[in-house]
N, CA, C and O of each residue as an XYZ file, in Angstrom:
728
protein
N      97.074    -66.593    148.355
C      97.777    -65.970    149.459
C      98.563    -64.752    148.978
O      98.689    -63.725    149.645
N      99.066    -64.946    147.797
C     100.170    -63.389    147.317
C      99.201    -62.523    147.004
O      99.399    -61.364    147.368
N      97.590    -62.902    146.075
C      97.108    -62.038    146.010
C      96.391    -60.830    146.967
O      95.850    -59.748    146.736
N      96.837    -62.010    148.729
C      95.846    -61.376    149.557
C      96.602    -60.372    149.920
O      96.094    -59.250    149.914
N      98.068    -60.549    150.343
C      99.034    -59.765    150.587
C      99.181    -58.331    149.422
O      99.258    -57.155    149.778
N      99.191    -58.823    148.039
C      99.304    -57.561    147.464
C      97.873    -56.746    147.596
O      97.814    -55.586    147.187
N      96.765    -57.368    148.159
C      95.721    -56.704    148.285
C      95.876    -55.397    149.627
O      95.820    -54.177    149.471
N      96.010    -55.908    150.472
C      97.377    -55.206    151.702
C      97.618    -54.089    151.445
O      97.193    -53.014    151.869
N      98.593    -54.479    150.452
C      99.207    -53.610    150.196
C      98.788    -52.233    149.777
O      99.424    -51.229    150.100
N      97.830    -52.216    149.139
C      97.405    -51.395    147.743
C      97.574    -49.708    148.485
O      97.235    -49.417    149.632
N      98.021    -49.027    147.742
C      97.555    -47.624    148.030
C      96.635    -47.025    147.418
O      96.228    -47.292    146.287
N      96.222    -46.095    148.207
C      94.485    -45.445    147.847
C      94.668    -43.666    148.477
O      94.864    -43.239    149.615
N      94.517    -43.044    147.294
C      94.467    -41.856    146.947
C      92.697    -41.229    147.305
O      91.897    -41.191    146.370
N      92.275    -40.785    148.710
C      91.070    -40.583    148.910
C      90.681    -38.797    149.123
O      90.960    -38.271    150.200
N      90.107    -38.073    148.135
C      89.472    -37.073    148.289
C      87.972    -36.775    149.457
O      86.860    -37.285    149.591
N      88.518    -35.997    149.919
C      87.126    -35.675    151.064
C      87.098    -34.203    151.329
O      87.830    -33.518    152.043
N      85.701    -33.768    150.310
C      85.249    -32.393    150.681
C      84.912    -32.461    151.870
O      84.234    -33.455    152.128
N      85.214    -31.492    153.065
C      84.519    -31.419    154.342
C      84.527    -29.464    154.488
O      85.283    -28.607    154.029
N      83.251    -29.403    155.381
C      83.466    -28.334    155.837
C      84.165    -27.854    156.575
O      84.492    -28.505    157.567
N      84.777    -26.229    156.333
C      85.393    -25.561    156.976
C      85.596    -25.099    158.635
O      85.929    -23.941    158.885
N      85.361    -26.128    159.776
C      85.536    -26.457    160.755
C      86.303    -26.703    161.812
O      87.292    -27.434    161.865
N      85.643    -25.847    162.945
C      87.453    -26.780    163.595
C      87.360    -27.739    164.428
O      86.532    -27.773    165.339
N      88.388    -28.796    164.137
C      88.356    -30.290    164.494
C      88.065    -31.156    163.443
O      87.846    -32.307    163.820
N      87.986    -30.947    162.131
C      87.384    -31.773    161.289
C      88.676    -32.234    160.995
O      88.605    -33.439    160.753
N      90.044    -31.736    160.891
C      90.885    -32.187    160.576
C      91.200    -33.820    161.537
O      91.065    -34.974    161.133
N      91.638    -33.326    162.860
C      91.358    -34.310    164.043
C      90.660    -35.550    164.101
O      91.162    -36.551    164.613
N      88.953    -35.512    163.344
C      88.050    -36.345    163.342
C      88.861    -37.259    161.921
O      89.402    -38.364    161.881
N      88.710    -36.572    161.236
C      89.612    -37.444    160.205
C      90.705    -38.445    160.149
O      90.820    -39.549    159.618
N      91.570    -37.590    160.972
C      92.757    -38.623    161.087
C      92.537    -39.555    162.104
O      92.924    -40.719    162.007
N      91.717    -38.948    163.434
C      91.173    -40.465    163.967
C      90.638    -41.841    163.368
O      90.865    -43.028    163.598
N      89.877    -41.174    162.550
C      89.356    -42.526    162.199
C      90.104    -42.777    161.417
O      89.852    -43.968    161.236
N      91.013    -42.499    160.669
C      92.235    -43.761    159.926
C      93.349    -43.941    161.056
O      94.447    -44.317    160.646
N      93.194    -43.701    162.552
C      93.904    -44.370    163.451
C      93.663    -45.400    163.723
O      94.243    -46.481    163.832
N      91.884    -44.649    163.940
C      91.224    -46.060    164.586
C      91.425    -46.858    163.768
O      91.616    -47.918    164.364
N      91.511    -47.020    162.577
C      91.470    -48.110    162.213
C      93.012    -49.051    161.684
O      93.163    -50.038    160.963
N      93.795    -48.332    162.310
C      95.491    -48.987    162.198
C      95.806    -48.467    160.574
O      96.257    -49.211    159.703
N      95.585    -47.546    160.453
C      96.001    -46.984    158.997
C      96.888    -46.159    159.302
O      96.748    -45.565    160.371
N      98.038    -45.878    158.481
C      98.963    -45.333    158.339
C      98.572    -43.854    157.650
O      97.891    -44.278    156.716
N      98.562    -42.821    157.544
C      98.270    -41.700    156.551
C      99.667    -41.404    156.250
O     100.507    -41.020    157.064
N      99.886    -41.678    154.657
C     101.029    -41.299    153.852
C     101.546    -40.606    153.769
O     102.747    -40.437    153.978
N     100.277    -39.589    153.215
C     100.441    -38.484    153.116
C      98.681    -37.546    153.501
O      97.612    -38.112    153.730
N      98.920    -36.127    153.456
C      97.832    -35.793    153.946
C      97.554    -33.857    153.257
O      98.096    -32.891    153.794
N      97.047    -33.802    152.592
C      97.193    -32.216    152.326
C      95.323    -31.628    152.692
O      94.375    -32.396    152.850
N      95.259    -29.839    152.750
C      94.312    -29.782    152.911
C      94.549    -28.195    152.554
O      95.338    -27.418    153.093
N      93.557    -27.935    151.399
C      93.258    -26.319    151.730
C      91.849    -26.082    151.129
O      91.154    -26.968    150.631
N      91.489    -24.664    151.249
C      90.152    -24.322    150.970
C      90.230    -24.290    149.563
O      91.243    -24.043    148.908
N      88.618    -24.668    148.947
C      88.628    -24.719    147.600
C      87.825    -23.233    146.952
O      88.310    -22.178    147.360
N      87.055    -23.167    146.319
C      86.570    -22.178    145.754
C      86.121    -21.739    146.792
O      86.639    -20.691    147.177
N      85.096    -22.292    147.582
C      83.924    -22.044    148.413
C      85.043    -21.954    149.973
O      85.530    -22.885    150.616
N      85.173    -20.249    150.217
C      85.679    -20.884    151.573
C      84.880    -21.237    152.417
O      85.102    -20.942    153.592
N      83.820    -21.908    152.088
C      83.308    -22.403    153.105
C      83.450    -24.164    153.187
O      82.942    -24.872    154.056
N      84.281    -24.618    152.033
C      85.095    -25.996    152.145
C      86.139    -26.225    151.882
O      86.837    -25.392    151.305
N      86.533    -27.293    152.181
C      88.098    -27.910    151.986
C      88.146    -28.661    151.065
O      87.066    -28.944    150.546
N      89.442    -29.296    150.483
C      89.175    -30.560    150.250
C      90.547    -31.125    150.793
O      91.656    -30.590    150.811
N      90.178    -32.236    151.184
C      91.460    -32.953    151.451
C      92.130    -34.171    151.055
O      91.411    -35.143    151.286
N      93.119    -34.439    150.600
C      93.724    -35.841    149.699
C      94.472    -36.305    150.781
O      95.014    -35.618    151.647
N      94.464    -37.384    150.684
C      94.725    -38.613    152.068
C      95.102    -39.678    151.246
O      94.377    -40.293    150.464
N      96.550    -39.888    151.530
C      96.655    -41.180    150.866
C      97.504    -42.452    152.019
O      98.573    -42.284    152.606
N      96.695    -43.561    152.053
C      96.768    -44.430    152.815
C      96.922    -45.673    151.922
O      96.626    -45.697    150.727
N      97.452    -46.772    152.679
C      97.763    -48.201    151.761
C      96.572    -49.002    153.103
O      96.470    -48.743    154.302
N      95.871    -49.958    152.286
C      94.694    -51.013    152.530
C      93.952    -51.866    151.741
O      93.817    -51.804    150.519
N      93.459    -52.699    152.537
C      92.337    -53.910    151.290
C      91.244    -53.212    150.785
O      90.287    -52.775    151.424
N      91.384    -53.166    149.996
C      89.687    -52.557    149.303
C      88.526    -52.629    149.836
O      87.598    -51.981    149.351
N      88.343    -53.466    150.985
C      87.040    -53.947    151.816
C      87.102    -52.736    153.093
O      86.223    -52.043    153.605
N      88.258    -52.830    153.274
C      88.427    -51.998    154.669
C      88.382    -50.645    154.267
O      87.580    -49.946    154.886
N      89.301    -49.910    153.049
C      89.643    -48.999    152.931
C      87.796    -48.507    152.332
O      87.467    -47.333    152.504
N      86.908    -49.358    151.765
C      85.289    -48.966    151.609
C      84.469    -48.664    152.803
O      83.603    -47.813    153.007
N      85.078    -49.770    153.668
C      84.415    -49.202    154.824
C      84.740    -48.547    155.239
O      83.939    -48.419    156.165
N      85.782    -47.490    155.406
C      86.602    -46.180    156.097
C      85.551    -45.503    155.225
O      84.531    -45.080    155.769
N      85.744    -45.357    153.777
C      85.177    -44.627    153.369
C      83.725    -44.097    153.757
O      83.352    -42.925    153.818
N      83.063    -45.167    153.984
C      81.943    -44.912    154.458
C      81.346    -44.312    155.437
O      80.221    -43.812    155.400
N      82.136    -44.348    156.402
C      82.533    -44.179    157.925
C      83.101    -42.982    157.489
O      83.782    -42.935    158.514
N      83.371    -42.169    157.010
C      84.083    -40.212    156.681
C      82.567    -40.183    156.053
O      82.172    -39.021    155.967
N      82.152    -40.602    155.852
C      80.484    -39.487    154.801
C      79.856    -39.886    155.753
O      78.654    -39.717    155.546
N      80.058    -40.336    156.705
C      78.873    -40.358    158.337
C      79.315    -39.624    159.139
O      78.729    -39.655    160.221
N      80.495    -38.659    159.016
C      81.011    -37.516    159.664
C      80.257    -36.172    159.547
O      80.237    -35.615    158.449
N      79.653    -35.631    160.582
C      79.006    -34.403    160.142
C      79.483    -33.383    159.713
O      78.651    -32.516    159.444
N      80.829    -33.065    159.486
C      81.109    -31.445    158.615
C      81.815    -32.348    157.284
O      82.623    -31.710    156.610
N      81.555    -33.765    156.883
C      82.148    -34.193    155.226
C      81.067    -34.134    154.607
O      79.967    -34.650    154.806
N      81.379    -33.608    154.004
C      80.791    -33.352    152.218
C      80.155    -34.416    150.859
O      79.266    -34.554    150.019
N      81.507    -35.029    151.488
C      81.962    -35.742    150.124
C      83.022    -36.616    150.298
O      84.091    -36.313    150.828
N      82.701    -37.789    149.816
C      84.395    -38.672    149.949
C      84.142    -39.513    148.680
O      83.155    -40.134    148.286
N      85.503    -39.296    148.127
C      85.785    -40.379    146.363
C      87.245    -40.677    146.758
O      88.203    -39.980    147.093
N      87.004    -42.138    146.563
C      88.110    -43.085    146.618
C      88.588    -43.187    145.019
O      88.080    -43.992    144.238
N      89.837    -42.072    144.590
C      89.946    -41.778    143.576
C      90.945    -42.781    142.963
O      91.121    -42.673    141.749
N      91.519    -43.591    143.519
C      92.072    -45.091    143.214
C      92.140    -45.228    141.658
O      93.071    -44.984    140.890
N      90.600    -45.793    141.368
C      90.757    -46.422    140.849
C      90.010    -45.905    139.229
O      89.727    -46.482    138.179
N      89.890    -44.239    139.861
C      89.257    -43.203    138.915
C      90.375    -42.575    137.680
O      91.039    -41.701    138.238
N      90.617    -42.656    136.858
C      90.821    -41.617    135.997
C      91.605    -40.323    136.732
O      91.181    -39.600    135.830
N      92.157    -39.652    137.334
C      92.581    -38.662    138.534
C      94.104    -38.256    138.133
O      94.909    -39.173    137.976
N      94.463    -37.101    137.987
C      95.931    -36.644    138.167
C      96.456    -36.177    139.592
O      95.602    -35.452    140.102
N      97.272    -36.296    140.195
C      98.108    -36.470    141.164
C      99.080    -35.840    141.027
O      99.734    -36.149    140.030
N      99.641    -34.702    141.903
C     100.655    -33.523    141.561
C     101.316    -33.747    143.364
O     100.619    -34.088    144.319
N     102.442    -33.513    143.393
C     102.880    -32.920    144.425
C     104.464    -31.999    144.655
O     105.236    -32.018    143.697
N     104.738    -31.497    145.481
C     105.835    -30.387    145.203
C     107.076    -30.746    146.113
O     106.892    -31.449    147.107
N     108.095    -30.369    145.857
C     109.247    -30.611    146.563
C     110.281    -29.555    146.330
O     110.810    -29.372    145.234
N     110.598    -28.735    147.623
C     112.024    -28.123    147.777
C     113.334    -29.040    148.137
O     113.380    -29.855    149.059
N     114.202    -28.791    147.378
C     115.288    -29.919    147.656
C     116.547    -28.733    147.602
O     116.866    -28.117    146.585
N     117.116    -28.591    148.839
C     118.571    -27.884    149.378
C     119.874    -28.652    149.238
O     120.374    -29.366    150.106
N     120.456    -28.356    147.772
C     121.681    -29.074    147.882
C     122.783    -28.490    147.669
O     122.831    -27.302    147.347
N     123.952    -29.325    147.835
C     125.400    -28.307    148.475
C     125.416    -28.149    146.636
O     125.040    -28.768    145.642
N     126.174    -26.793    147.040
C     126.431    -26.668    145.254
C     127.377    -25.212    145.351
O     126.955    -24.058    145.421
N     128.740    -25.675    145.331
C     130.013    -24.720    145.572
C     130.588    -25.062    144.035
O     130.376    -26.085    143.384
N     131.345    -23.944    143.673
C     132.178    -23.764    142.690
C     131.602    -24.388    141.044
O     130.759    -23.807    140.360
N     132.221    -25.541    140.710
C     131.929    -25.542    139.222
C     130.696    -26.425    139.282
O     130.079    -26.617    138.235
N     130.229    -27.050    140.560
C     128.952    -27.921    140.525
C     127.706    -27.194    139.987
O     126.767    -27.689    139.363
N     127.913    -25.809    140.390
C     126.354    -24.884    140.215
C     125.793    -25.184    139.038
O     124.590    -25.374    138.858
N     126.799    -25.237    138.083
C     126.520    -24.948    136.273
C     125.832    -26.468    136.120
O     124.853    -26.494    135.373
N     126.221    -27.729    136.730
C     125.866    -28.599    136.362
C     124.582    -29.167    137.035
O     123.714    -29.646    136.306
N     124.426    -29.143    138.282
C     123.143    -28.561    138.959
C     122.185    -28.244    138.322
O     121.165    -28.934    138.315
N     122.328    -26.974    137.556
C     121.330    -26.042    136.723
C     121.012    -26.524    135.954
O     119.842    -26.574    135.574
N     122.203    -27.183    135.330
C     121.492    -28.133    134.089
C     120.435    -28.984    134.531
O     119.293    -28.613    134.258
N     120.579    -30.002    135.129
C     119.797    -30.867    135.921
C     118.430    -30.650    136.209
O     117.408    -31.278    135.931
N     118.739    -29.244    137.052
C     117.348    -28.680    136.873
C     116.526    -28.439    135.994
O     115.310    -28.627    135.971
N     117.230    -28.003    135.238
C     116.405    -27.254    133.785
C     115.669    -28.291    133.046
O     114.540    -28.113    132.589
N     116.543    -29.701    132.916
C     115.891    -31.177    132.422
C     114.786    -31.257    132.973
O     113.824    -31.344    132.209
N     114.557    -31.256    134.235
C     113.779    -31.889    134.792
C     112.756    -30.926    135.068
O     111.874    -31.140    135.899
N     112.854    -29.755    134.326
C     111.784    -28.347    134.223
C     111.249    -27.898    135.742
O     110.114    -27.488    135.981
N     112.191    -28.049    136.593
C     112.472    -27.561    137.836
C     112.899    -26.029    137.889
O     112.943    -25.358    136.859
N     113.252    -25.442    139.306
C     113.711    -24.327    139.140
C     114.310    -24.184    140.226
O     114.043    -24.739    141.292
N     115.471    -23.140    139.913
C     116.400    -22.673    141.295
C     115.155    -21.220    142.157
O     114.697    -20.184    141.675
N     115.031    -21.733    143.287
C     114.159    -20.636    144.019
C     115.031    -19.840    145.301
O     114.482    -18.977    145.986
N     116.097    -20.153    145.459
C     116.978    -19.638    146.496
C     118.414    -19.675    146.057
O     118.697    -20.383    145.090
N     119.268    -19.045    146.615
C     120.741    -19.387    145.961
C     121.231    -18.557    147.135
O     120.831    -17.508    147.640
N     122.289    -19.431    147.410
C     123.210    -19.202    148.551
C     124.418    -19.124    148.563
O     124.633    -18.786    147.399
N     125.438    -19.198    149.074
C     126.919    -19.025    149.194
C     127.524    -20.749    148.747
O     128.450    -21.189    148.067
N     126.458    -21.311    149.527
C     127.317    -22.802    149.513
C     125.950    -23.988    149.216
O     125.895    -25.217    149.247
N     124.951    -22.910    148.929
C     123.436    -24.314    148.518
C     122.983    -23.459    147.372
O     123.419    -22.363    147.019
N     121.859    -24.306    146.781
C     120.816    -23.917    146.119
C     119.487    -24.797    146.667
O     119.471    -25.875    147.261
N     118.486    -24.010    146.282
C     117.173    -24.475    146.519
C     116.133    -24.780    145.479
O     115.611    -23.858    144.852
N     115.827    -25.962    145.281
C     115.032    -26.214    144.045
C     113.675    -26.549    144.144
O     113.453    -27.420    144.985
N     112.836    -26.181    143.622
C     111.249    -26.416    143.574
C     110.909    -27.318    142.062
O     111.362    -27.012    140.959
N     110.225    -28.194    142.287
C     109.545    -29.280    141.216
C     108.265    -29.581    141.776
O     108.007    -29.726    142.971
N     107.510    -29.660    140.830
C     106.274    -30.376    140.560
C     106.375    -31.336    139.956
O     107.054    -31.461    138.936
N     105.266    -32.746    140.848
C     105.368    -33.402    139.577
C     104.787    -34.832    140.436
O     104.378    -34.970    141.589
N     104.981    -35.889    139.187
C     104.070    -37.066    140.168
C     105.388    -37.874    140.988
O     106.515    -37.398    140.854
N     105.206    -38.973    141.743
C     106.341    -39.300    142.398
C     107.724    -39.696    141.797
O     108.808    -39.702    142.381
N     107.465    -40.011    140.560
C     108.727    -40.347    140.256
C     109.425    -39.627    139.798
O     110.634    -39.730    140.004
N     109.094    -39.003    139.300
C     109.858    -37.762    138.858
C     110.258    -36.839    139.975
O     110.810    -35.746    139.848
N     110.000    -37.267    140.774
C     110.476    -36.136    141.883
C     111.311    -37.035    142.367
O     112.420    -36.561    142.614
N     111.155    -38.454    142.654
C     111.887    -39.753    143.107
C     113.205    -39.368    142.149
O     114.278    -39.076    142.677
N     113.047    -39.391    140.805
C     114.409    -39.070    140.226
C     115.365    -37.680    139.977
O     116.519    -37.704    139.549
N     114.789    -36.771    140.258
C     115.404    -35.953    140.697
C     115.968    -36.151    141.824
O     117.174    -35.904    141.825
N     115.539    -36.497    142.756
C     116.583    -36.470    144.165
C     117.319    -36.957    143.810
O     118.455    -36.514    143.973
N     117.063    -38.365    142.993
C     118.779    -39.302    143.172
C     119.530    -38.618    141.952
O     120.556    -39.237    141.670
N     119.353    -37.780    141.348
C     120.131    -37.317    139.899
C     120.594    -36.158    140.998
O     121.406    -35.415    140.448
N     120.421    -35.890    141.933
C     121.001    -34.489    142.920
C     121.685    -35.358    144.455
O     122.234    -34.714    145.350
N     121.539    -36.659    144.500
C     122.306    -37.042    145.480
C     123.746    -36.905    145.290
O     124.362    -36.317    146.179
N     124.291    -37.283    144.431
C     125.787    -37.106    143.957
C     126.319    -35.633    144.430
O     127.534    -35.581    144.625
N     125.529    -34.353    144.653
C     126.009    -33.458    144.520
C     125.938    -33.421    146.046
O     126.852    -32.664    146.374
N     125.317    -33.853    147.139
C     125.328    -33.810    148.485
C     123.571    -33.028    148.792
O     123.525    -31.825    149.050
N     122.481    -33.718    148.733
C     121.636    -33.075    148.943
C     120.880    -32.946    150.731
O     120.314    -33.828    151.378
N     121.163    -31.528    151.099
C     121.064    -31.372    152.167
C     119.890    -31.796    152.973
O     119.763    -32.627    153.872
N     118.941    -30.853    152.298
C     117.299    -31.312    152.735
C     116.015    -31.246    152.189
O     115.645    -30.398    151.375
N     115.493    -31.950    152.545
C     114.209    -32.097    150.830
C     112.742    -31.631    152.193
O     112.570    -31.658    153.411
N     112.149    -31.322    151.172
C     110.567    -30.847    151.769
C     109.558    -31.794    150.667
O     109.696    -31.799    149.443
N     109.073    -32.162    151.032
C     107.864    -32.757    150.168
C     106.150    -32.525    150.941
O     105.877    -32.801    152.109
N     105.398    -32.077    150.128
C     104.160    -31.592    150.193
C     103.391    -32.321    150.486
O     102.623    -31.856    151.327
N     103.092    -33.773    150.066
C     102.372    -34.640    149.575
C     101.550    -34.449    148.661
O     101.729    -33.362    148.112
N     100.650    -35.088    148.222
C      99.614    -35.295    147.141
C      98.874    -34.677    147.114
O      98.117    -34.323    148.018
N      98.920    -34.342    145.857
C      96.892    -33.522    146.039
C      96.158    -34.066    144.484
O      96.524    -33.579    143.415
N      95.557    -34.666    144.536
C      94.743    -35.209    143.229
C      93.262    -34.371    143.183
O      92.689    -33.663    144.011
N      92.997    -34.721    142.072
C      91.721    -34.781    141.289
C      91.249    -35.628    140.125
O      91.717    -36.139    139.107
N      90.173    -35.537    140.723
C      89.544    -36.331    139.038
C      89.130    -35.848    137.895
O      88.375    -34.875    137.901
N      89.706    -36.660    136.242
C      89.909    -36.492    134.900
C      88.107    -36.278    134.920
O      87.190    -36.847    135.511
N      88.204    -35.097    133.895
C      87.016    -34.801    133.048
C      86.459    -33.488    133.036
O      87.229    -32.532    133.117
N      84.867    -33.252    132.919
C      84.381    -32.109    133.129
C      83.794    -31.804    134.067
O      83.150    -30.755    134.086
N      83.853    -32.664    135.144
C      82.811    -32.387    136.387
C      83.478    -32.034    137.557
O      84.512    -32.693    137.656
N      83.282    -31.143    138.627
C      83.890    -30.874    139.385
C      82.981    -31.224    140.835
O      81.761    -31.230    141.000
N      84.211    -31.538    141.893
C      83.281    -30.943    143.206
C      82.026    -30.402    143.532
O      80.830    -30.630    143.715
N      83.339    -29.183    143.496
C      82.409    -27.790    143.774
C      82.695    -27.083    142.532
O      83.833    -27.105    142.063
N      81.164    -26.083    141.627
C      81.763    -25.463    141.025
C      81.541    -24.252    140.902
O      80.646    -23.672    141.516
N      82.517    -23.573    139.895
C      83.164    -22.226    140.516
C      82.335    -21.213    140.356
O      82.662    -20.125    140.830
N      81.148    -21.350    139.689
C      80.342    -20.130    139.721
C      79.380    -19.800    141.028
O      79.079    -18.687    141.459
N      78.944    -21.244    141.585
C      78.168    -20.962    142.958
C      79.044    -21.637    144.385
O      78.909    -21.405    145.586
N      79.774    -22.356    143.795
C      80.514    -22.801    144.926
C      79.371    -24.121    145.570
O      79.458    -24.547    146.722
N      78.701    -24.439    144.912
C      77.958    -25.888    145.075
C      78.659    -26.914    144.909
O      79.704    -27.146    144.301
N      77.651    -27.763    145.792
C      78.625    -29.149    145.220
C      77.815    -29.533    143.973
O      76.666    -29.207    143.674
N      78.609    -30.229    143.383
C      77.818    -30.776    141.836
C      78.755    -32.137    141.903
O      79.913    -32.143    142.321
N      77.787    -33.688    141.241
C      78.171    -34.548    141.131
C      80.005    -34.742    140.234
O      80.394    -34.135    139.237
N      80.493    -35.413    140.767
C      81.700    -35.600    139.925
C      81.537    -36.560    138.859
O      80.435    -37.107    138.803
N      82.243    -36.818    138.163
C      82.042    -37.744    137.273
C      83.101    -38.722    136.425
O      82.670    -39.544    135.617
């Protein structure tokens, strides 16, 4: 029974080349409506080829269901491509602006903060600063709370965008084909 529940649980990091279309976005997120899925997170831009996307979708599900979604997006006519990068080898990046109060002698210590965490000040104001980081969730998870103390106004987060470890790509960059991943 706990295992079925943490099965539930699981989150799943899913890449889907689709073509450059309109409504493909729409068709997508339907069908992880239809199917009572939550989308976490959701990013999308053109890759080499503007004539595709790719898009990282990350949703929590059972491995049975979240295969059959999968399956169900490569029976979509403008997808490409779908890798349930889970359980692949894959790096995972995402970005965050974080606006926090930072008057008088806080700035200096702020900066420091930043600088640890190989962040950067991208705005500066009278009574804020604005910080940009990359990075995987926790590290962005700990930066906020190492900047809550100082009063942090408002955070932006990007969501995810992964890929998969190695030499094989998508699409690649000399013809803008798809070529097997690996």
């Amino acid at each position: 029974m706990a295992a079925e529940a943490h099965d539930e649980a699981r989150r799943h990091v899913i890449s889907v080349l689709v073509e450059n279309q309109f409504g493909v976005l729409a068709r997508i997120a339907s069908l992880f409506t239809g199917k009572g899925f939550n989308i976490d997170s959701l990013t999308v831009a053109e890759t080499l080829d503007p004539a595709l996307s790719r898009m990282t979708v990350v949703t929590h599900g059972n491995e049975a269901v979240i295969e059959q979604t999968c399956k169900q997006l490569n029976k979509l006519v403008d997808v490409v491509r779908v890798n349930d990068l889970t359980s692949q080898p894959h790096v995972e990046r995402e970005m965050v602006l974080i606006k926090v109060s930072a008057e008088g002698s806080t700035r200096g210590e702020i900066i420091q903060i930043v600088e640890v965490f190989r962040s950067r000040v991208v705005d500066v104001a009278p009574r804020t600063l604005t910080i940009e980081m990359t990075g995987d969730e926790g590290k962005i998870t700990a930066l906020v709370n190492m900047l809550r103390p100082y009063g942090v106004v408002d955070v932006v987060r990007t969501g995810k965008v992964a890929i998969g470890r190695g030499n094989h790509a998508v699409v690649s960059e000399s013809a803008g084909e798809s070529v097997a991943a690996g």
